[in-house]
C-alpha positions in Angstrom: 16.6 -6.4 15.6 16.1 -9.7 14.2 12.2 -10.7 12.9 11.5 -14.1 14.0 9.6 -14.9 11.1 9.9 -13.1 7.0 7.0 -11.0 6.2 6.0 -11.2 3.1 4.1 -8.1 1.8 0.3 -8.9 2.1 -2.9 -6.1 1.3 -6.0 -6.5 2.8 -9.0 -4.3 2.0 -11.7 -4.7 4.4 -15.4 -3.8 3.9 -14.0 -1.2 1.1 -13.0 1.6 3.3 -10.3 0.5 5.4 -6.7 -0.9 3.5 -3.9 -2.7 5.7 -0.2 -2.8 4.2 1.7 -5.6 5.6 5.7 -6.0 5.2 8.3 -4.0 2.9 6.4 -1.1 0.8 6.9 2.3 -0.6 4.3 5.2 -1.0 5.0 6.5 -4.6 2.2 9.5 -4.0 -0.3 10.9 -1.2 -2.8 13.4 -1.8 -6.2 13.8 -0.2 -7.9 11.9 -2.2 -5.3 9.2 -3.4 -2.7 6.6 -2.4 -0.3 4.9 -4.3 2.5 3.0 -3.5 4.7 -0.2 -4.8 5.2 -3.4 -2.8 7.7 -6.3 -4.3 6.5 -6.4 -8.3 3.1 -4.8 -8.1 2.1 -0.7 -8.0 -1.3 -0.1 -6.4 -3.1 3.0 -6.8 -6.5 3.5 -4.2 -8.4 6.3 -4.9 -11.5 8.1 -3.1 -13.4 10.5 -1.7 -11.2 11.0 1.4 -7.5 9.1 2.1 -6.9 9.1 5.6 -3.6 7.6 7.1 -4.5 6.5 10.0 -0.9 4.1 11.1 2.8 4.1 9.3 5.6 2.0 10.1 8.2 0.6 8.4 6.2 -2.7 7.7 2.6 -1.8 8.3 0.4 0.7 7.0 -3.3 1.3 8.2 -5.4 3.6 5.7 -8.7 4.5 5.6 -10.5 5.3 2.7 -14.3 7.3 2.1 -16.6 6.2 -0.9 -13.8 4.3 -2.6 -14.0 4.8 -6.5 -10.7 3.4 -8.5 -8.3 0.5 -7.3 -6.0 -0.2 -9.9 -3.0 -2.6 -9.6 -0.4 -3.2 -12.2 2.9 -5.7 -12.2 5.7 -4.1 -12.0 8.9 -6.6 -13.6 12.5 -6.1 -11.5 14.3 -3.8 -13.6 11.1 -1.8 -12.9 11.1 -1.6 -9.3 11.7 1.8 -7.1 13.5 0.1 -4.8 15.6 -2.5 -3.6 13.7 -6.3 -1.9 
């Protein structure tokens, strides 16, 4: 099926315990206590007490996080990329 309208990825972190992936992304790694995954040219890592996946679908991803303690976010060039855009 046809989207009516492009999503572009988009990342919201709300009140620093609840992070909302919007559009194409891949999760790299998943542990208890970590998240990281790579949308278009940037790699995001979330780390904290408790990682939670609360909602995954092919362009959304709900997560929620307990006492957040790293975000880290690094550009990632083209020839860099895990997977196709």
């Amino acid at each position: 099926m046809k989207k009516l309208f492009a999503l572009h990825p988009s990342i919201i972190l709300d009140e620093f315990n609840s992070l909302r992936i919007t559009g194409y992304y891949q999760i790299t790694a998943l542990t208890e206590q970590s998240i990281t995954f790579q949308t278009d040219d940037y790699a995001l890592s979330i780390k904290g007490e408790d990682v939670l996946v609360l909602e995954l679908t092919e362009q959304h991803a709900h997560i929620s996080i307990t006492e957040l303690t790293e975000v880290t976010i690094r550009h990632k060039p083209a020839e860099e990329r895990l997977y196709e855009s």
